[in-house]
N, C-alpha and C positions, 0 to 999 in steps of 0.2 A: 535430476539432471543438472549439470553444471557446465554453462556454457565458456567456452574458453576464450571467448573475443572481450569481453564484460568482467572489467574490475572486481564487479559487485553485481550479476543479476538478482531481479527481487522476481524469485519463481513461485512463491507463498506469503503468505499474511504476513509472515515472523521470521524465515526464516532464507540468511544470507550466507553462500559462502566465502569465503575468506580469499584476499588475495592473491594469487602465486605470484611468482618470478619470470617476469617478463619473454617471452622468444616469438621469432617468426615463423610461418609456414607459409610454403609457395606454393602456387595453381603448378600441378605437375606439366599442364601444357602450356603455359606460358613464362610461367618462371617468375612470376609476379607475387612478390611478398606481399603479408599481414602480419600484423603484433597478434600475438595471442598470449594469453594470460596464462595457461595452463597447458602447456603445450604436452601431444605422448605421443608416443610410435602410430598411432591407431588413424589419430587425427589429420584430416585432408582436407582441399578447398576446393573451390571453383570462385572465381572473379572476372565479373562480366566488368570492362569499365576501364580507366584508362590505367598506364601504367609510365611513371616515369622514373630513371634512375633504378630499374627494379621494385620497385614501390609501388601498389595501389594509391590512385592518389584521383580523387576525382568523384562525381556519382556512379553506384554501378548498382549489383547486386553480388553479396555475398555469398555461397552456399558453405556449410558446415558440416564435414559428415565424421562418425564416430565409428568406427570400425564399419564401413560400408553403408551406416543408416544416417538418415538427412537428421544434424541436430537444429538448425535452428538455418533462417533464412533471412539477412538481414537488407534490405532496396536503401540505402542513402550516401550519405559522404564518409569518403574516407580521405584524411589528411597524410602522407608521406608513410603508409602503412596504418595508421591507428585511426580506429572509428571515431568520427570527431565531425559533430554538426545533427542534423536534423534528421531522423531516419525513422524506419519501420522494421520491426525484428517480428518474427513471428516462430515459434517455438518448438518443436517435434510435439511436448505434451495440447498444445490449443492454447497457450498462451499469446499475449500481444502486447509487444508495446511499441507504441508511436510518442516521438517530441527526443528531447535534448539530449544528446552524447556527448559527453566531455570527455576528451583526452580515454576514451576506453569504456569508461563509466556511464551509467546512469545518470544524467546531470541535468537540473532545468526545472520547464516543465513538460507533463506527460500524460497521456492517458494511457493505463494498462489494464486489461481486460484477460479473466478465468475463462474456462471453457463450460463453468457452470453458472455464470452469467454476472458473478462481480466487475464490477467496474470502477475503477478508482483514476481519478484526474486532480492533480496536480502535482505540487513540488520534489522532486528527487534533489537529493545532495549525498555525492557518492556510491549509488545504489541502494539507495535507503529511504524510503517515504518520509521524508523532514522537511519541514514548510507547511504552507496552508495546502488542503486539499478536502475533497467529498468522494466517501465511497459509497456505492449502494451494493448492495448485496442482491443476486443475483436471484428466478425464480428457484435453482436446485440447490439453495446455498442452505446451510443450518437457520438462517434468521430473513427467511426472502424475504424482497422488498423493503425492509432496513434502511436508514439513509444517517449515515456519520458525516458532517461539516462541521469544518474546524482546522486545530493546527496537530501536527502529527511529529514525533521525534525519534527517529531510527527505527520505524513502523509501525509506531502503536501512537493511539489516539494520548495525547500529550498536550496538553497545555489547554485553551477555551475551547469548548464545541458544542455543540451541539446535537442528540443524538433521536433521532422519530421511530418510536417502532410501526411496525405494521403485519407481523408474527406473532400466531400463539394471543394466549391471554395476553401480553401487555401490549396487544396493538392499539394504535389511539396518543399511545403515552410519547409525551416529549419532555426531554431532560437538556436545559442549557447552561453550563456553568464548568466547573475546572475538571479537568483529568487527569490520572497519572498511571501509568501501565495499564491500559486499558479500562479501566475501572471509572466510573464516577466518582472521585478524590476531591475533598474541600470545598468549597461554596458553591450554589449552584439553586436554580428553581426547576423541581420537575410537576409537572400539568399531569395529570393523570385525564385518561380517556371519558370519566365519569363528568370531570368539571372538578372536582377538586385540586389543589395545588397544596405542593411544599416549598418552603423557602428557605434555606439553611443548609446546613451543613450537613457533609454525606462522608464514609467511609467504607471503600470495597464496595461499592455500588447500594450503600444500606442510610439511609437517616441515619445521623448519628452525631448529636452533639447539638449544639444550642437552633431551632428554627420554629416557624409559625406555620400551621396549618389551616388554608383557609378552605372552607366545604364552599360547596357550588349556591346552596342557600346564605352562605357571607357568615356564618360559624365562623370561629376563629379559634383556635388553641396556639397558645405560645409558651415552647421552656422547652426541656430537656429529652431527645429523645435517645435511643438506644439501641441497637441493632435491628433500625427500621420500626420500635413501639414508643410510643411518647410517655412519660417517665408516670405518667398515673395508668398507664395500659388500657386506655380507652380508645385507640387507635393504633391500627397497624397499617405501614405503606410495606408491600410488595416487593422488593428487589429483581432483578432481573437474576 
């Protein structure tokens, strides 16, 4: 689904649609215009809320329908036709997002909530998870009860964070150090569930490159390891 009031909605983990070319659509019984982003013969409104100069403009409530079915339901401000301010969207799929609308977009910060129980709060810039934020993964999600804290870059865990599982065998394990496309990319220390830790370098979520392994009994091994084995093959860490 692609909502047409939103720049840039984020209705997935990863994936955004692309901007259209701006138009308006009016409440057939009032006559009261909205910017929509993606405008088509199909698409209609309702706007509870004030109207000035032709123009929504004030708190109201949005409806959105697509060939006769509700797409999405937005309750906040709308500035001289464009969503602009503090609001709550809630989605035909079960999605939700509450916090900051900029000029159209996704902007701020925000909580937005799956209908299988993800949650994810903080920074949008553009329609796009970029800033600090923490998700947790939801109980019907692929990795329930999950938790990513940290910094995020056009929706993928990006730059320092920190990630706890609590799914599947690596539950227990906590991994804090650099990220890049999702992965655990470059320096970092992960705590394994046993009591043992790594400290070093990682690549594609693997050990890999110069770090020290210290066991829960104060063992140490330091040098070289290699897609998650330490270069004498006396130890293997796990990868998710």
């Amino acid at each position: 689904m692609r909502s047409p009031w939103l720049i840039a909605p984020l209705l997935a983990l990863h994936a955004l649609p692309a901007m259209a070319e701006s138009g308006f659509v009016a409440d057939p019984k009032t006559g009261c215009r909205i910017r929509a982003a993606n405008p088509n013969p199909k698409l209609t409104i309702s706007w509870s809320g004030p109207c000035v100069d032709g123009l929504a403009d004030g708190d109201g409530t949005l409806k959105s329908f697509n060939g006769g079915a509700l797409e999405l339901e937005y309750t906040g401000t709308v500035k001289k036709g464009v969503l602009d301010g503090r609001g709550r969207i809630t989605f035909a799929g079960g999605e939700t997002y509450e916090g900051d609308i900029r000029d159209g977009a996704l902007d701020g910060r925000a909580v937005y909530t799956w209908p299988n129980g993800d949650r994810y709060e903080g920074d949008y810039r553009q329609g796009r998870r970029t800033g600090k934020g923490k998700i947790t993964f939801g109980a019907k999600s692929r990795w329930p009860g999950d938790v990513y804290e940290g910094e995020f870059a056009d929706g993928h865990f990006q730059g320092t964070g920190t990630y706890t599982w609590h799914a599947n065998r690596y539950a227990g394990n906590v991994y804090t150090g650099q990220w890049r496309g999702d992965r655990m990319n470059g320096r970092g220390t992960l705590t394994l569930a046993n009591g043992d830790r790594y400290e070093g370098e990682f690549r594609d979520n693997l050990a890999d490159g110069k770090g020290v392994y210290t066991a829960k009994d104060g063992t140490k091994y330091e040098g070289t390891f290699k897609r998650g084995k330490s270069e004498d093959g006396k130890i293997e860490i796990q990868g998710p």
